[in-house]
C-alpha positions in Angstrom: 3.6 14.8 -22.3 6.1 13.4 -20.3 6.5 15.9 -17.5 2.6 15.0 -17.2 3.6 11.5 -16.5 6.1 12.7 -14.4 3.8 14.8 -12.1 1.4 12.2 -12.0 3.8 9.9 -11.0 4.6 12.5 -7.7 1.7 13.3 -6.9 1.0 9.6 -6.3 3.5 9.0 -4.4 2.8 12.1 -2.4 -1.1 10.8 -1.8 0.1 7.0 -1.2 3.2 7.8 1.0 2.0 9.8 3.6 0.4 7.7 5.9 3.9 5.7 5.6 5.9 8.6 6.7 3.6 9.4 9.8 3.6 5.5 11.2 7.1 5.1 10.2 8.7 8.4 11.5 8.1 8.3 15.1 9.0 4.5 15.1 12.1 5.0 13.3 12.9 7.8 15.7 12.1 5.7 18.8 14.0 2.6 17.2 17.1 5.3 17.0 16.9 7.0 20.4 16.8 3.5 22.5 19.3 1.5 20.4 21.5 4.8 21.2 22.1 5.3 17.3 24.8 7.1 16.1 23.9 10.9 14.1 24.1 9.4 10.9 21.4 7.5 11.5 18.7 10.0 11.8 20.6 11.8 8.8 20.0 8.9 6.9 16.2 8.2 7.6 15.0 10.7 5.3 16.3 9.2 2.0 15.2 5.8 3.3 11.8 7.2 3.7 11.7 9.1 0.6 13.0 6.1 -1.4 10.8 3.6 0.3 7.9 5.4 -0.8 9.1 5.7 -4.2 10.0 1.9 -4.7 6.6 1.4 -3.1 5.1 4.1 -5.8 6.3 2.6 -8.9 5.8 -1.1 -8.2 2.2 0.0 -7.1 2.2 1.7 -10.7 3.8 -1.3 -12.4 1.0 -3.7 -10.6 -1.6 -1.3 -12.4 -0.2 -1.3 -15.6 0.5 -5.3 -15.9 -3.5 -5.5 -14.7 -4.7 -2.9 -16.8 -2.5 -4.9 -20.2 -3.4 -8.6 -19.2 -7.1 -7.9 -19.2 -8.4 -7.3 -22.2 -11.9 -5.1 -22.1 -13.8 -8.3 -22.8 -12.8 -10.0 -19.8 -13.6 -6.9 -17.4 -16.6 -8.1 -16.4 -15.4 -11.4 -15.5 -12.2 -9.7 -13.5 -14.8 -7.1 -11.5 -17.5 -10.5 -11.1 -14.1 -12.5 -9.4 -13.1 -9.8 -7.2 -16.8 -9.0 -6.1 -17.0 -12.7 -5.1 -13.7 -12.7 -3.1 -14.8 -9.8 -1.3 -18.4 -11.7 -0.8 -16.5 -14.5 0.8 -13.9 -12.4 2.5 -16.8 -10.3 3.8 -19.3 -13.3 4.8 -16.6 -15.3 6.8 -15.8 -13.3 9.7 -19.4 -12.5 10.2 -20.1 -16.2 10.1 -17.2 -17.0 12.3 -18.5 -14.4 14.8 -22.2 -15.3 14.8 -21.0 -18.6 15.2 -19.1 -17.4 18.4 -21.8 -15.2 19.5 -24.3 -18.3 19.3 -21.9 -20.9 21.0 -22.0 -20.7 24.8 
């Protein structure tokens, strides 16, 4: 049971982390090749890669957990109905702001 959390656990952080390690690769590299870093430094960007994507993993996981135990299955339908109206307002706003814009001469 627990290697099943464990794999779990990796293969979420292999889906989440990826996009992280293609933006932050080649800037990390350039960052290193004009601030003339020493060889260390490109040693060490692979475990701060790999460990940022882990820290990022499990307080991603911890996030779900403390959601998923402070709302209680009655109150699901009032957690969906909140977020559904602060992605109606998020979503309505700019497209008021830009009709707006569009409208204005």
């Amino acid at each position: 049971m627990k290697s099943d959390r464990l794999h779990k656990f990796q293969e979420t952080a292999f889906f989440s982390g990826w996009g992280f390690v293609l933006l932050a690769s080649p800037t990390l590299l350039a960052y290193g090749i004009v601030v003339h870093a020493p060889w260390h430094y490109y040693l060490l960007l692979i475990p701060f890669v790999v460990s940022f994507v882990l820290v990022a993993t499990g307080s991603g996981a911890v996030a779900c957990l403390l959601v998923v135990r402070l709302v209680p299955a009655i109150r699901v339908h009032a957690f969906v109905a909140a977020i559904a109206i602060f992605l109606a307002v998020g979503g309505i706003s700019p497209g008021a702001f830009l009709a707006a814009r569009i409208v204005t001469p």
